[in-house]
FITIMI-144466 format. One record per residue (C-alpha): x, y, z; residue in three letters. Coordinates in pm, whole numbers, plus 50000, padded with zeros to 5 digits. Each point is the difference from the previous one (the first is absolute). Layout:
N
XYZAla ...
This chain:
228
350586546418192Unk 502625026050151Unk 498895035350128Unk 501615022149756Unk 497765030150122Unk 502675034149991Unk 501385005750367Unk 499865043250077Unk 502435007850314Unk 499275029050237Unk 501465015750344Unk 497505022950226Unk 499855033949912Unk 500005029350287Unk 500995026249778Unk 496245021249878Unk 499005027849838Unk 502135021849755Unk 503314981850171Unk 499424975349769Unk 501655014349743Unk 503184994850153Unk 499024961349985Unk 499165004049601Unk 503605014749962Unk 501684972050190Unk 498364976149729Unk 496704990150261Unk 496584996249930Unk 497385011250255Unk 497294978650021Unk 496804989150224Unk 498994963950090Unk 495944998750113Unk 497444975249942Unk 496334989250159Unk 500674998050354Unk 503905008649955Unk 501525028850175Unk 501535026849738Unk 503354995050013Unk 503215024849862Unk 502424982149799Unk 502635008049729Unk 501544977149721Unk 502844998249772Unk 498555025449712Unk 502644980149743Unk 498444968250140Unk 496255011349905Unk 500685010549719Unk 501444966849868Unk 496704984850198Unk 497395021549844Unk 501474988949619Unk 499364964050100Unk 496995004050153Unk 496135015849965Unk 498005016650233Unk 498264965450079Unk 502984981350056Unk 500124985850354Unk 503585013750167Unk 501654983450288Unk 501175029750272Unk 502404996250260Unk 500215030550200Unk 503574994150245Unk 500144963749945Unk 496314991050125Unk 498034974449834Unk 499055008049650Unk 496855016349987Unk 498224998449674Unk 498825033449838Unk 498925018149684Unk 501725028449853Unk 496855023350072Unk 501195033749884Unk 502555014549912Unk 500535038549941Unk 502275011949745Unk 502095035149960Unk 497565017449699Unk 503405008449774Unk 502684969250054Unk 497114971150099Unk 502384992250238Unk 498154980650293Unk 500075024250326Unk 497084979850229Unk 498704963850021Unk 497134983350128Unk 500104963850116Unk 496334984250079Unk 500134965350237Unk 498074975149906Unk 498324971950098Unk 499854970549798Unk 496654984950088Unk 498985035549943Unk 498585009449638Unk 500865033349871Unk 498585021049706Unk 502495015549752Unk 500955016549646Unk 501254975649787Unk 502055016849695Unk 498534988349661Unk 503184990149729Unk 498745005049621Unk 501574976749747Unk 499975002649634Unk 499115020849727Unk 496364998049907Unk 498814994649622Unk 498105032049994Unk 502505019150096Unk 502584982949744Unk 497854997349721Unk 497175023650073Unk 501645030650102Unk 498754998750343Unk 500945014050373Unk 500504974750224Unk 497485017950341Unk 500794989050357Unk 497155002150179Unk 501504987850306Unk 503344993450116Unk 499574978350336Unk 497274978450107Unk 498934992150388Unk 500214969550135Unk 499494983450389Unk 502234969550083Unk 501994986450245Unk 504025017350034Unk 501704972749872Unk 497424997349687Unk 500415035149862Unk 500855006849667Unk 502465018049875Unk 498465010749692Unk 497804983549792Unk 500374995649579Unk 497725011549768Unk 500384985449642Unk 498535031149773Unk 500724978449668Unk 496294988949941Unk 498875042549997Unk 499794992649593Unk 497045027749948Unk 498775031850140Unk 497344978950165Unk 502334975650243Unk 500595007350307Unk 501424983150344Unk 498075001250262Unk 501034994450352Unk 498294963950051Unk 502254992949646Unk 503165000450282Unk 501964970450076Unk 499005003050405Unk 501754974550225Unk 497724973450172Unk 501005013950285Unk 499455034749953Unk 496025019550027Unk 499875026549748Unk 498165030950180Unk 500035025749701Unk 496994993949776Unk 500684966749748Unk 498195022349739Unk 501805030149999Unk 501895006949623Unk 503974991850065Unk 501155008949653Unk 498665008649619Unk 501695014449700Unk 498525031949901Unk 499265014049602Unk 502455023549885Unk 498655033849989Unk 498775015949665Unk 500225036549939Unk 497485012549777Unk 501235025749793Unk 497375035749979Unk 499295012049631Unk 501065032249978Unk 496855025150016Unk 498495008449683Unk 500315041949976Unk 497035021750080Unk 497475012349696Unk 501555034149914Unk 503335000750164Unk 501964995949645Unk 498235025649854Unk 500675017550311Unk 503604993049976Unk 500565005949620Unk 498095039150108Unk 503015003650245Unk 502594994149748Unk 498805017549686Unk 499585029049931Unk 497435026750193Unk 496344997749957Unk 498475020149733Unk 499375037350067Unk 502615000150240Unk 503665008449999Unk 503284991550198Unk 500785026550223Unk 503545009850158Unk 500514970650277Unk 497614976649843Unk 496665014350059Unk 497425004149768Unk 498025035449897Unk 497204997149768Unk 500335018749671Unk 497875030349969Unk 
């Protein structure tokens, strides 16, 4: 079976600090290379070249770096810090690994389908959890793992996390019972009567309107003088 994992090429970095902006303008990507007994090492990349990488590729794909022409080394895309307005990448983190060495990771969860009760019952689809953690070897990561949310038929399904197709391979560490998914009742409004008037406040009312109260008269700007 050919290696077909993606190929990331770097060049040593000397450049630090708020110089590096001059890099970003000249189309570079700072980044940092570290791992369990690896020395932190500066690097920068093509930023048009990760780009195109990080559209083929998930946080748990393994990435072949060659930093000058060295060996490969491989690595995981760590972290990587974005620019809050554009989401253009400005920083990168690439972790070492060892491949006899298990490591524990997020593993993003992919919903499929359109549950019953929420195309027939009027229901809201609730994601209780978007990722899942798992512990496996580098090369045995997922990706992302499929959840099938066609069987949620009533308000009363749900998927729980030992429902998940988990590779042989893989140990799930978050809890198998936690609640992945459910469709939720659509929300009814109950409508308030309108509250009945108070004993007395028509006759109240029609008093206001009429005319004045006996043994009095209308006086000049409304008031009232009793009649002598």
């Amino acid at each position: 079976m050919p290696d077909t994992r993606p190929t990331l090429t770097a060049h040593a970095r000397t450049v630090t600090g708020k110089a590096v902006r001059q890099l970003r303008a000249d189309g570079l990507l700072p980044a940092v290379v570290y791992g369990h007994d690896v020395p932190s090492e500066s690097v920068q990349v093509d930023a048009k070249a990760f780009a195109d990488l990080s559209r083929h590729t998930s946080r748990n794909t393994l990435v072949d770096l060659e930093v000058d022409g060295s060996r490969p080394r491989r690595v995981l895309i760590y972290d990587v810090q974005h620019h809050p307005v554009t989401r253009r990448a400005l920083h990168v983190d690439l972790f070492v690994v060892r491949m006899t060495e298990e490591l524990t990771v997020d593993v993003p969860l992919n919903f499929v389908g359109t549950p019953p009760a929420v195309d027939k019952l009027g229901g809201t689809l609730f994601h209780a959890i978007d990722a899942i953690r798992v512990r496996a070897l580098p090369d045995h990561l997922p990706g992302s793992i499929e959840v099938d949310i066609h069987g949620l038929a009533t308000f009363d399904d749900a998927i729980h996390v030992r429902d998940l197709p988990i590779p042989e391979e893989v140990t799930l560490v978050t809890e198998p019972d936690d609640v992945v998914a459910k469709v939720l009742p659509p929300r009814v409004v109950e409508e308030e009567a309108p509250a009945a008037p108070e004993e007395g406040a028509e006759a109240v009312e029609e008093g206001a309107e009429g005319a004045p109260a006996e043994g009095t008269a209308a006086g000049p700007g409304g008031t009232s003088v009793e009649n002598a």
